[in-house]
N, C-alpha and C positions, 0 to 999 in steps of 0.2 A: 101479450107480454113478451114473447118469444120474438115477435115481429120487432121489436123495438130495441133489444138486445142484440138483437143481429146484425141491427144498422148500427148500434153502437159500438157492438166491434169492427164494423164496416169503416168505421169512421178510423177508429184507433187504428187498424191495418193501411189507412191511408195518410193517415198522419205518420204512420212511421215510415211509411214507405217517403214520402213527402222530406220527411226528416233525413234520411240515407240521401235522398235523392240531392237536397240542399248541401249537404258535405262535399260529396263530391263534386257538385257544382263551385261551391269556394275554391277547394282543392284544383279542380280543371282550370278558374280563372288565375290562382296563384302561376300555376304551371303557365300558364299561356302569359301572364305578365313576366315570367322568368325568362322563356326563350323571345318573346318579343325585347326585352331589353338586350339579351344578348344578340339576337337580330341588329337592331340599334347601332351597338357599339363597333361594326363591321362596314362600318363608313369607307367611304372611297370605293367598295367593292361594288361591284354591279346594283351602285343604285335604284335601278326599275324594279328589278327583280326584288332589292329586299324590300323596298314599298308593297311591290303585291300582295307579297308574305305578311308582312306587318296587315295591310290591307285584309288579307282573307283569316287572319287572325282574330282580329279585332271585330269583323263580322262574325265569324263563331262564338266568339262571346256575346254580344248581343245575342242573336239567336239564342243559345241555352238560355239567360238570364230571363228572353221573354217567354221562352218555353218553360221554366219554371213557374213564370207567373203564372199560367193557365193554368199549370195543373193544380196550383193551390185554387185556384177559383172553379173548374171543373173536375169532373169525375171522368178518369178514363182507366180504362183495364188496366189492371195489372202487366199486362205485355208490351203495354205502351212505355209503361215506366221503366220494365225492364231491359228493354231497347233503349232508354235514353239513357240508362244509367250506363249500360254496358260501353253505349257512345262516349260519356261520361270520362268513363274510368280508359280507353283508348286514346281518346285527346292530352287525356292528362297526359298517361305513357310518354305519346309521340314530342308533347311539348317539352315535357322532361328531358326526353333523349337531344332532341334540335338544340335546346339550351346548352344540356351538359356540355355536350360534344363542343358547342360553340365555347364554353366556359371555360372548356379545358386547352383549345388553342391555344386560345386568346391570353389565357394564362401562362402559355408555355412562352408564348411571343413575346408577351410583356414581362418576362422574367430575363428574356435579355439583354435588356438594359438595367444590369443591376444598380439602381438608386444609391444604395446602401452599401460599404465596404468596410472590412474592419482591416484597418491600418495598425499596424505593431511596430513599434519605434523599443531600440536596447542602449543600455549606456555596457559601453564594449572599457576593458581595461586590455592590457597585456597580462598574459597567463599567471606572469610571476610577481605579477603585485598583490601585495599580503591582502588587499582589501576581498571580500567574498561577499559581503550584503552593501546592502544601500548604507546602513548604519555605520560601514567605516570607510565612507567616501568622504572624506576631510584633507584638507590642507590641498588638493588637486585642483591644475587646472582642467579645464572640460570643455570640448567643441562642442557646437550646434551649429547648425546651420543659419545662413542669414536670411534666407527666404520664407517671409514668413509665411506663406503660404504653404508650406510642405507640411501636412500633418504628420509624417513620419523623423524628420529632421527639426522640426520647429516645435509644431501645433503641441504635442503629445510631450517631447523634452523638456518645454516650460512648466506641463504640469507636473510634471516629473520632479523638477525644482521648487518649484512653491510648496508641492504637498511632501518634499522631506528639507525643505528649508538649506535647498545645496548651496545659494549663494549666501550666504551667512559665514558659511568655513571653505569655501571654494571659488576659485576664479572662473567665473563662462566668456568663453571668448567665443564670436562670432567666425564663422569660416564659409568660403563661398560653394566648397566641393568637397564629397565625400574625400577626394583621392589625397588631397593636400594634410587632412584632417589626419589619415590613416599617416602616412609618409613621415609626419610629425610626432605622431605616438610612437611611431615603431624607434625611430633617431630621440626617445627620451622627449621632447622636447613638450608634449602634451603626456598627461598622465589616463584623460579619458574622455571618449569621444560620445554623442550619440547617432545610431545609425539605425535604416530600416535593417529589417529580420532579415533579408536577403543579399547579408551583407556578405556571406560566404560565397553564394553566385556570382556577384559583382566581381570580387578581388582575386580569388581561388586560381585564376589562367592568367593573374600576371606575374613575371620572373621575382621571384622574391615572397611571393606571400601564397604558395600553393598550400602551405599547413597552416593556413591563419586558422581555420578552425579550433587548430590546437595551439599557437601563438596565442591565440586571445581567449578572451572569458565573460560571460554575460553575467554584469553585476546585477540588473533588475530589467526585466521587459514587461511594456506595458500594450495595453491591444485598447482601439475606442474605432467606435462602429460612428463614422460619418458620410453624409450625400457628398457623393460627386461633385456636386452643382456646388458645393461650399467652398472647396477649393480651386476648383477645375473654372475656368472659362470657356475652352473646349464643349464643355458637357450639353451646352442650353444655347451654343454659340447659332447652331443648324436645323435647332428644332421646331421653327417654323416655316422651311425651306421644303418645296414642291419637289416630291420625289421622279414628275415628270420632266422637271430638267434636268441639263447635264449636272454631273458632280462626282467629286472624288471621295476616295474612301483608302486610308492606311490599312494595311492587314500586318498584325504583328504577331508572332509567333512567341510564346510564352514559358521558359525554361523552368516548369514546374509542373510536379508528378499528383498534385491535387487533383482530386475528384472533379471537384466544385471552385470557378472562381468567385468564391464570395472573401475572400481578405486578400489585400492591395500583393499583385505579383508585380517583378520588375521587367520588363521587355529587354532580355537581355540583347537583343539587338540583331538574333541566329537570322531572324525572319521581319526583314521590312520591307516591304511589298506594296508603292504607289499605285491604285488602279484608278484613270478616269472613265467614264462610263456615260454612252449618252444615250437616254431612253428611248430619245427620237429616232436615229437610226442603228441603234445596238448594235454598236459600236465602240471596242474598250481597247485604250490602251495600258499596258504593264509595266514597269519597271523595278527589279531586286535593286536594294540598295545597300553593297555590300557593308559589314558591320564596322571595319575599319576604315569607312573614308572618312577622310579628313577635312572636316570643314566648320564654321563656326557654329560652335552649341549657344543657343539663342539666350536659355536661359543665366547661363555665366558672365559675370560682372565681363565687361569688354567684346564679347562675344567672344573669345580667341576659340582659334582652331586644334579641334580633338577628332578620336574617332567618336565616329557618331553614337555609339555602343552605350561612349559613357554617358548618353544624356537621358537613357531608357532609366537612370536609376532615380530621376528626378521628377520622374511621372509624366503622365500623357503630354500636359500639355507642353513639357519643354521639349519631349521628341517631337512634337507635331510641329511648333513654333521651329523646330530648328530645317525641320524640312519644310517647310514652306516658305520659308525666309531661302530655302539654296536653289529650292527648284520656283520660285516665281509663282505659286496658284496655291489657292486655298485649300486646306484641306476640311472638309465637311464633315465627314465622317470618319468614324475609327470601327476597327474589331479585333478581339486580343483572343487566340484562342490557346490552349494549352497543349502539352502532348497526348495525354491522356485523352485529351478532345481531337486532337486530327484522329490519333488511333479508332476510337470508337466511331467516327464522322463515316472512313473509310470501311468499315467493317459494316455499317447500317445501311450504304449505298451498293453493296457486294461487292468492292474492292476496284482498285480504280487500275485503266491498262494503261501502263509505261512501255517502253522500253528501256531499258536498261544496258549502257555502255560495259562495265566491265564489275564483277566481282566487289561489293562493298557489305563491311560489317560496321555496327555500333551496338551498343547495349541497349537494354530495350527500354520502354516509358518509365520502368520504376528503375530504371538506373540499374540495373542487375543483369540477370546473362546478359550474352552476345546474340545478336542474330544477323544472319549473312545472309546476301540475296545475289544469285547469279543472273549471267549475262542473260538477251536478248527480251522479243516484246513480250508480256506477260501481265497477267492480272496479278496485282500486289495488296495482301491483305493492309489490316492497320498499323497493326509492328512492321511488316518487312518495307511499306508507304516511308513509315518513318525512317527509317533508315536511308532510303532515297531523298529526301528532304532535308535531313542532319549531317550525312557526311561530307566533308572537305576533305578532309588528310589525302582520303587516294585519289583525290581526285585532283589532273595534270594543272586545271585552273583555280585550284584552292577553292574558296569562296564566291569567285564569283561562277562556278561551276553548280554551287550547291545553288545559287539564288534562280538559276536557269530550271535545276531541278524542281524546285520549288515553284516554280512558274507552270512547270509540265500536272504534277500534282493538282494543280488549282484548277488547269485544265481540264485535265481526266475527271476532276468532281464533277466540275458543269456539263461534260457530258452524259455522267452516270445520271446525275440529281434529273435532267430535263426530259430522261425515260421513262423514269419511275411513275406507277401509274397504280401500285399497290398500296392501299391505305395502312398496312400495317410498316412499311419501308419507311412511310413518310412521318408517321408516328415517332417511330425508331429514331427519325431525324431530328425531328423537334424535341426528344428528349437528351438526346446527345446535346446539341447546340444552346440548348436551355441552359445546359448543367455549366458547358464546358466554353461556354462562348460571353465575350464580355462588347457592349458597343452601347454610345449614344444616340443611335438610332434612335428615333420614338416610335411606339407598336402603330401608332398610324402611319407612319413612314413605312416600318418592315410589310402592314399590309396596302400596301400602295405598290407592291413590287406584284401583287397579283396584277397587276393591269401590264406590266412587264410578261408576265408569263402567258400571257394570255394571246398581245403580240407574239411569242416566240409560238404558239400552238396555231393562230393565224399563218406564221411564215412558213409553219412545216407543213402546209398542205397543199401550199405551192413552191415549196425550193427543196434542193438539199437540204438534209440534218447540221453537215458539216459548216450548212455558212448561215445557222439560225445569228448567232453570235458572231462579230468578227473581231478577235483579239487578238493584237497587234502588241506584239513582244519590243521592249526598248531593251537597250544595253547601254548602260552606263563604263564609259573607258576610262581608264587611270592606270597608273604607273606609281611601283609600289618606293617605298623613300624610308629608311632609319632617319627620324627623326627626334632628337633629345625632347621629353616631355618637362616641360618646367613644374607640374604637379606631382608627377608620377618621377621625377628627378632620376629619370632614367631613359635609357635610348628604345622608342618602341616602335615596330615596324606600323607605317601606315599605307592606305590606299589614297594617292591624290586620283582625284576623279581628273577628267581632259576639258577644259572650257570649253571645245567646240562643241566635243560629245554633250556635254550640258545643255547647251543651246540650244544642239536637235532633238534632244528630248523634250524639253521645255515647249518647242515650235508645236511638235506635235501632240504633247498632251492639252495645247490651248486652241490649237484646233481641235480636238476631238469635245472641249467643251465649248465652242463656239464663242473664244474669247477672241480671235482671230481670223482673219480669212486664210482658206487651204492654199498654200502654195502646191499648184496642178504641177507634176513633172512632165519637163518641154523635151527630152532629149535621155534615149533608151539605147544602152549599148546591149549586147549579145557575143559569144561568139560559136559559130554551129561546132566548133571541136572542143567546146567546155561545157559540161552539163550547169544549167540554170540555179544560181542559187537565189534564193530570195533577198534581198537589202534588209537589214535590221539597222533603225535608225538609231543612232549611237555608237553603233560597231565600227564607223572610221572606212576606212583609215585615215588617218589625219597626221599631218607634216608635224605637226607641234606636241608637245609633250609638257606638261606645267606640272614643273619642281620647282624646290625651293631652294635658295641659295644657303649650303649650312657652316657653319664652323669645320674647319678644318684641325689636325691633330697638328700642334707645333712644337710637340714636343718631340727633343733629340735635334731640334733646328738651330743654327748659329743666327747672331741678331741679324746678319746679312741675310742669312735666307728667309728669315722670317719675316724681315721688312720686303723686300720681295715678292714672297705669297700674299700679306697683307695689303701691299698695292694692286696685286691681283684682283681680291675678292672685296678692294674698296674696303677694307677695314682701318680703322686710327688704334695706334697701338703707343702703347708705353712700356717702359721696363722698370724692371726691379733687379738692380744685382750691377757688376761691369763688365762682366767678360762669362764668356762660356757657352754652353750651350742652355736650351730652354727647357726645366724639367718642371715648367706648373702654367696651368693659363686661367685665368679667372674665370672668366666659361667654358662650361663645358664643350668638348667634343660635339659637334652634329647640332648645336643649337644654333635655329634660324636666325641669320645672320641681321633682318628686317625685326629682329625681337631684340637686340642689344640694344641697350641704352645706354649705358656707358665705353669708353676705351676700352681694348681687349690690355687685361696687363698680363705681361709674360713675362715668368719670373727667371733669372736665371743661373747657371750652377751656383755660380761664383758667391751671390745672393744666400743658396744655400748655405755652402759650406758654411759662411760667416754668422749665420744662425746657427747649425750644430757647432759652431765651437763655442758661441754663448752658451746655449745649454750644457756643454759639456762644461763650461767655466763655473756655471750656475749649481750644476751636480756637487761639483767639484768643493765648494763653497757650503754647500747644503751639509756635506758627509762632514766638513771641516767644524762644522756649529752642532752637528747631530741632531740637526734639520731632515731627516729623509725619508725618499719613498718610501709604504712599505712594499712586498712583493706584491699583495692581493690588489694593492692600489695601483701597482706599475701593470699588470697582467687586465685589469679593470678597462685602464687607459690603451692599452694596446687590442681588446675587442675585436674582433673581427666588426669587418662595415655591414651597416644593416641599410635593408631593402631600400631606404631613402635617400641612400649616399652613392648607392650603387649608380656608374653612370655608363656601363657596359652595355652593346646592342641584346636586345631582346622583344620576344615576342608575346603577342598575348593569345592564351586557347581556350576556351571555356570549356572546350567538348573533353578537357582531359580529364 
């Protein structure tokens, strides 16, 4: 009886063991199908290798599964099973950690192409209009934008109008550009506009509207979370494109102190940065594109020429379309990253070495103190980076001194980033760039760049460090022109780029993606009593100089002089008046003489005066009937001119 008991708990003791042992056998295959998909999805990388793994995975499973079998059909010690379990419960472990680790990259990588963004569209009034809710938007008329593709100007303003029924008691008028939109409200002539949230950044550094902040007033703002791809052509334009060939890629520099780019920022335009890049011989060239050059914004009815600055507020695709349409080549790719993202980028790579020409201060990421950074070479944290990257003012070449700067930084990365060998740095990096980095890229494109890095650790075992990469700096040349803005209805300085200089950039960014053949240089000067500078293609010097022909000031001119200068600069002109001098001209000052459409008319004194004495006859007549102004309405009419009328030389600064 005792004999029989014993085998029955014999039995029960292996059934439960059997039992434990089968959990963890589930368990062990879950795990092993976790890190073998994540395996999987690491496509392009060292395919052989992730077959074996997959390969010696999938055989360990077998194994257990048939190892289980047996032990249900045989009896084996207890040591047997506790050796398989302990096998068991370490597979698991290691499958779990192979996965996670993978799960968490891969997560990190695929979070940089954020899909999803939440765009925030405002209906802006001026400060002093009685209206303060949506509720007492009546009797106004109200801009939007005409493209309907802009969720910020378009998309989200329409709902805005259907769901408080604005066209019922209000006029929507169509408009092709923020600037004209603005220009109009401030001269009365629109009562309210819609614009994205970042409407402060855009306007804030041009003459006339540095206190729009407190000029204007947000009647109602609305936020909606849409894909890229919905709007954007850009977005999907590249995403089945071999990252083994050549291609280009925008880098944009992002004028906002957020964490996270998860809602639509504007590319103010501080940092636009062409790079082509060919995988085959790594090989890249560069070019800053400063913010003021003047050239046609793609997106705008006619294409007419602005600086380029203002097309960043119209989203990706009209900054990309506008530089590809100037410089001749596609562009592939984009990356937008923020300040608070270079900051933290530089700080995770242990700070990148410059050298430093002289003495430069700016405020820091969050816009608050000042931080200064002095002369010669030196490792530069994230903030004092920034500063070297942001400053123009002290610097003798303005802007396009900061775009060079900017160039030197992107440098010093690539050389930090292709040392780093520490798994916790590179960690560091993926989390920065996750948060703080926005691109079309697809995660099988960003890991396709492994076969990139893999080449550069092939080359550095046989060459210098210095020539893993060879990045070939362009300069774009121009000559700077006051030029009357027909939108901004005021004189704004701009940068004309040089046609030739365009050309040799162009030449050479199409060779470097094998859209051309290299023109070989036949003919090498030197001279042994001048030290060797290197040629940078675009820097000239070049005979020619492309300006525009502009409007001249005629006024204080007699009609003889003025006919005169007018046959000078090829203009047809007419008058108003008989005699005198010329105190009015129908265009403004400084506008592009190839942009009149009609005769210039120039008014003249004589003209005047015979107007102020109607008025005064008119006065005269009014007070006689007790017809008249009152004061508040004489003081109304005589206003100082607002920022839209204004047609005075000025500049635009964002960084103030």
């Amino acid at each position: 009886m005792n004999h029989v008991t014993e085998r029955r708990v014999e039995r029960r003791n292996y059934g439960a063991l059997n039992g434990i042992l089968t959990f963890f056998l589930i368990i062990a295959i879950c795990s092993s199908f976790f890190a073998f998909y994540e395996i999987f999805l690491l496509d392009s990388i060292e395919d052989l290798i992730r077959y074996i793994v997959m390969g010696i995975i999938g055989a360990t499973d077998i194994f257990c599964i048939l190892k289980m079998i047996r032990y249900h059909k045989r009896k084996y010690r207890k040591y047997h099973r506790g050796f398989f379990l302990f096998f068991l419960i370490v597979y698991s472990i290691l499958c779990l950690f192979v996965g996670g680790v993978i799960s968490y990259i891969y997560g990190k990588i695929d979070g940089l192409n954020k899909e999803v963004i939440t765009y925030t569209s405002d209906l802006l009034v001026m400060s002093h209009n009685p209206a303060n809710t949506i509720e007492d938007v009546s009797d106004m008329k109200i801009a939007i934008l005409s493209d309907k593709k802009s969720p910020e100007g378009y998309i989200i303003p329409k709902e805005i109008i259907k769901e408080y029924t604005l066209e019922d008691e209000n006029e929507i008028v169509e408009y092709d550009d923020y600037t004209t939109m603005l220009v109009d409200m401030y001269s009365k002539e629109l009562d309210a506009m819609f614009v994205t949230d970042s409407y402060v950044s855009m306007f804030s550094g041009i003459t006339g509207y540095e206190n729009i902040s407190t000029d204007t007033k947000v009647i109602i703002s609305k936020d909606k979370k849409m894909k890229k791809a919905d709007t954007s052509e850009i977005e999907t334009a590249s995403a089945l494109k071999d990252i083994s060939e050549p291609f280009t890629i925008l880098l944009m520099g992002i004028d906002s102190t957020d964490e996270v780019l998860t809602k639509n920022a504007i590319a103010n335009g501080d940092t636009l940065i062409l790079i082509t890049f060919n995988p085959k011989t790594l090989n890249a060239t560069m070019v800053s594109i400063p913010r003021d050059s003047y050239v046609p914004i793609a997106c705008w009815s006619g294409r007419p020429e602005n600086k380029i600055t203002h097309a960043a507020a119209y989203g990706n695709d009209c900054m990309i379309q506008t530089i590809q349409n100037y410089f001749d080549v596609k562009i592939d790719y984009y990356a937008k990253i923020n300040f608070k993202g270079l900051v933290k980028l530089v700080n995770a790579v242990g700070g990148v070495d410059v050298n430093v020409e002289q003495v430069l201060c700016t405020d820091n990421s969050n816009r608050e103190e000042e931080v200064c950074i002095q002369p010669g070479f030196q490792t530069l944290d994230g903030e004092q980076a920034l500063v070297f990257a942001r400053n123009r003012k002290a610097l003798q070449n303005g802007d396009i001194g900061r775009g060079q700067h900017q160039q030197e930084i992107i440098k010093a990365l690539i050389n930090k980033i292709k040392g780093i060998t520490e798994v916790s740095k590179f960690v560091n990096i993926l989390n920065t760039i996750s948060n703080s980095l926005d691109t079309n890229l697809t995660t099988k494109q960003i890991l396709s760049f492994y076969n990139v890095a893999k080449d550069l650790v092939k080359r550095s075992l046989s060459a210098d460090d210095a020539n893993l990469v060879n990045i070939q700096q362009l300069y774009l040349q121009g000559t700077g022109q006051m030029i009357y803005d027909e939108r901004a209805r005021m004189v704004l300085w701009n940068y004309i780029p040089n046609k030739s200089s365009r050309k040799d950039i162009v030449q050479a960014m199409k060779e470097n993606l094998e859209l051309v053949d290299h023109k070989n240089i036949t003919e090498f000067h030197f001279s042994i009593n001048q030290p060797y500078k290197k040629k940078i293609i675009g820097e000239g010097p070049y005979n020619n100089n492309t300006l525009y022909s502009l409007l001249p000031d005629f006024t204080g001119d007699t009609e003889a002089q003025a006919k005169a200068t007018a046959t000078q600069y090829g203009i047809t002109l007419t008058f108003k008046g008989k005699s005198g001098t010329v105190v009015d001209q129908s265009y403004p000052v400084r506008t592009r003489i190839d942009h009149m459409k009609d005769p210039l008319v120039l008014t003249l004194s004589s003209d005047k005066e015979e107007k102020e004495e109607e008025e005064e006859k008119k006065k005269k007549k009014e007070k006689e009937t007790g017809n008249t102004t009152t004061e508040e309405e004489e003081e109304e009419n005589n206003s100082s001119t607002t920022p839209g009328e204004n047609t005075t030389p000025s500049t635009e600064d964002p960084d103030e």
